[in-house]
N, C-alpha and C positions, 0 to 999 in steps of 0.2 A: 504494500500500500504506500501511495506516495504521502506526503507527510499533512499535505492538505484534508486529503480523505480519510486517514486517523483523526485530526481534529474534529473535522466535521462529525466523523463517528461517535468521536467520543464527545462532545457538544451535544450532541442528541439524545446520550444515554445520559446524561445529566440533566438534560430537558425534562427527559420520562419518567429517572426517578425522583425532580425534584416535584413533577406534578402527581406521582403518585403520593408521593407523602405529602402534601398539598390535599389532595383529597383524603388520604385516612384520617387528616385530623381534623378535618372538617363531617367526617362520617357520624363520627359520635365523639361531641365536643363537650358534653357534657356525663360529667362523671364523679362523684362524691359519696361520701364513705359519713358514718357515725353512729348514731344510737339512740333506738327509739325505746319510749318506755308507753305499753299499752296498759289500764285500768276497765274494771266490768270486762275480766275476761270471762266469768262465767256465764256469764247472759250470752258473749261471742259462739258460744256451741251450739245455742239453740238457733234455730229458722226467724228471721227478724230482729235476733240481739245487735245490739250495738255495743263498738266497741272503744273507746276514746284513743287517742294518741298522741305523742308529744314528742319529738324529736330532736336532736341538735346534731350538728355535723359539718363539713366542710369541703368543697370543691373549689380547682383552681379556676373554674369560670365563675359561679359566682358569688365566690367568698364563703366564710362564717355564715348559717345562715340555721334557721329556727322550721321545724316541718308540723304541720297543727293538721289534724281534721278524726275521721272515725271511721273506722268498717260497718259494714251494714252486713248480719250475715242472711245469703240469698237462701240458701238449702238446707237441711236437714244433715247432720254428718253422715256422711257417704263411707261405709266400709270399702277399706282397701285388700284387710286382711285384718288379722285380731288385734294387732296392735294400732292399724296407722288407719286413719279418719284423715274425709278430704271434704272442705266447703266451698260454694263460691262465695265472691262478695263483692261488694263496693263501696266507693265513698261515701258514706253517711250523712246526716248532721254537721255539723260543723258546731263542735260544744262550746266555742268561745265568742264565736260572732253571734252579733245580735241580728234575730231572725232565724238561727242555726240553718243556712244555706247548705247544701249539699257539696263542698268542693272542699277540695285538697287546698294549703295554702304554704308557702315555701316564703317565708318571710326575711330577706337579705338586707343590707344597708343601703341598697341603692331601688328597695322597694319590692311588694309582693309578686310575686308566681303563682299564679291560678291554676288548678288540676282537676281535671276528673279523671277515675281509674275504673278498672277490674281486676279481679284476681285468682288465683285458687290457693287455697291455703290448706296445710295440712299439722292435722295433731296427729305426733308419736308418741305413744306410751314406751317408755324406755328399761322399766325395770316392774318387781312384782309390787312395791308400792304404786306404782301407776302415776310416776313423774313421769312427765311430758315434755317435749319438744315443739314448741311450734314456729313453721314457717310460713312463709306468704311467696308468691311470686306475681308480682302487678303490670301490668301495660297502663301505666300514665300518658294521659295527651295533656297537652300542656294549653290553656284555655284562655290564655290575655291576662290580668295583671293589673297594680297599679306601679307607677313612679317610670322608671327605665323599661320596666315590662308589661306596660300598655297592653302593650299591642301584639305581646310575645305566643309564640306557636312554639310545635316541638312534640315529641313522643321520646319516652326514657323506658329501661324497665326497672323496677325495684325488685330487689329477694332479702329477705332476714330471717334469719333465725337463733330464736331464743337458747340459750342454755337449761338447763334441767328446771322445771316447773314443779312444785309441788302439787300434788293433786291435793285439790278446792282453792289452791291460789286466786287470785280477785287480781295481782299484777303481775305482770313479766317485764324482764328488759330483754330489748336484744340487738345485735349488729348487724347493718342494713348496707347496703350497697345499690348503686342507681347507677346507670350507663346510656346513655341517648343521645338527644339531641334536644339544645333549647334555643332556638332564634327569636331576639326582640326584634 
C-alpha cells in the first residue's frame, strides 16, 4: 500500500470506531445505582396492595438524586414452584404529592423526572423460617418533568433486590440498579 492509502485506511477506521462509540454512549446514557427502602410490604402480596417507596442514589447524568412513588400490586401471587411467587405491578399513588397522582418521581437539583412503569416482581422464600427475597424488574418511560426536565422522554429498566426479609416484615431495603435512556 502506498502510504497515502494507509492513511486514508486508517482515517476511516478511526472515523468508524470513533462513531461507534459515539453511539454506544448515547444508546443508554442513563445509568444509576442506590437504594431503595419499601414500607406496607405486606399489603404488597395481596391483589391491589400498595406499596410505598423511597429511594436515594446517584448517576453521572443526573447527579444525586431522591426516587418517591408506590407499587400497585396487579395479581394475585402466581406460583413459580414452592418457594418462588411472581406478581405484576405498577406505579401507584404517589404517597407524598398532594392528590396522590399515579407517577414515579426522580427528584435531582436541577429538577423532577416524571415516570410511569410496569413490572414483574418476585418473592423467594429462602430458608425453613420462610425469609424472603424480593425483587422487581420494571420498564420505566420517562413522562416530562419539571425544571431542566420539562419536556424530558426516555425508557430505563430498573431491577432490585432485597436481602433476607423476615417473614411478617412490614419493610425491606434493597439495591437497585437503572440503565436506559433519558433525553430533556
Amino acid at each position: 500500500m502506498r502510504p497515502t492509502n494507509r492513511s486514508a485506511l486508517l482515517l476511516s477506521c478511526l472515523v468508524t470506531l470513533a462513531a461507534n462509540a459515539a453511539g454506544a454512549a448515547t444508546a443508554a446514557d442513563y445509568e444509576a445505582d442506590g437504594y431503595v427502602y419499601f414500607s406496607n410490604v405486606q399489603a404488597g402480596t395481596q391483589q391491589g396492595g400498595i406499596v410505598p417507596y423511597f429511594a436515594v442514589g446517584h448517576s453521572d447524568l443526573i447527579g444525586p438524586h431522591i426516587q418517591t412513588g408506590s407499587i400497585r400490586n396487579l395479581t394475585v401471587l402466581m406460583p413459580v414452584n414452592e418457594t418462588t411467587f411472581k406478581f405484576l405491578g405498577e406505579v401507584g399513588p404517589h404517597p407524598y404529592l398532594p392528590g396522590h397522582p399515579e407517577i414515579h418521581v426522580i427528584s435531582t437539583l436541577h429538577g423532577d423526572i416524571h415516570c410511569t412503569w410496569t413490572a414483574e416482581f418476585t418473592l423467594k422464600f429462602i430458608n425453613a423460617a420462610r425469609d424472603a427475597v424480593f425483587s422487581g424488574d420494571g420498564d420505566f418511560k420517562v413522562v416530562g418533568g419539571t425544571g431542566r426536565y420539562r419536556r424530558a422522554t426516555g425508557r430505563f429498566r430498573t431491577l432490585f433486590e432485597t436481602g433476607p426479609v423476615p417473614l411478617g416484615a412490614d419493610e425491606a431495603l434493597a439495591e437497585y440498579s437503572q440503565d436506559g435512556r433519558i433525553k430533556r
